[in-house]
N, C-alpha and C positions, 0 to 999 in steps of 0.2 A: 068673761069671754072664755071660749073653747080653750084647751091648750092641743099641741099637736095630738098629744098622747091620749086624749079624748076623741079628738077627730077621731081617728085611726082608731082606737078602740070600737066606737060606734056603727064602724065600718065591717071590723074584720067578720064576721061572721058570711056574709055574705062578697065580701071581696076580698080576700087573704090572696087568692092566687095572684091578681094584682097588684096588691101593696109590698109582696114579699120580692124580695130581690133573690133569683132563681142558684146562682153561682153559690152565693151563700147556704142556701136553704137544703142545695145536695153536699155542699162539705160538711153540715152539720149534720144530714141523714148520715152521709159516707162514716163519720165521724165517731157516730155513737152505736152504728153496725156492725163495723168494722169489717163488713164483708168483700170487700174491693180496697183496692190498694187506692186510688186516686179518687176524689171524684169526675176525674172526666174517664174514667174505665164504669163507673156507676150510671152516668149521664148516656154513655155509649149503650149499656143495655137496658136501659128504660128507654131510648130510643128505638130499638131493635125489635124489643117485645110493643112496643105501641105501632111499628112496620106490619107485626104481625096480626094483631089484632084491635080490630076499631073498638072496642068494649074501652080502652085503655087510655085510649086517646084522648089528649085533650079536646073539646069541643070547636075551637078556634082551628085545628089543624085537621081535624075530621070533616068542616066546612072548605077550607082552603082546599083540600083532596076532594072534594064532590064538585067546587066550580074549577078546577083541572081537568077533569074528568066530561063534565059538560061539554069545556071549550075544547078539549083535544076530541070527541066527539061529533063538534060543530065544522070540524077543518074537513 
């Protein structure tokens, strides 16, 4: 039988963004760049620059922005 750590190996290449827990994932970026003092000052401008441009976006929230867009449209 699988063990987790098989699961989840087998997985990551095409589902990391999923399986990874996000909170985590920028304190360790934050962490090891040291470019921002917190990771929610990090969080705040990777939010800011994906506002400004859809190239950056994740795919899920570039969808969510186009049926916004549709419905406020439709009103």
């Amino acid at each position: 039988m699988a063990t987790q750590r098989d699961l989840v190996q087998d997985r990551w290449d095409e589902e990391w963004l999923e399986l990874v827990d996000p909170k985590i994932l920028l304190s360790l970026l934050q962490g090891r760049t040291k470019v921002f003092g917190k990771h929610q000052i990090l969080k705040k401008a990777l939010m800011t620059r994906a506002g400004q441009d859809q190239q950056v976006r994740p795919p899920g929230v570039e969808e969510f922005r186009i049926k916004l867009e549709r419905l406020r449209a439709s009103v």
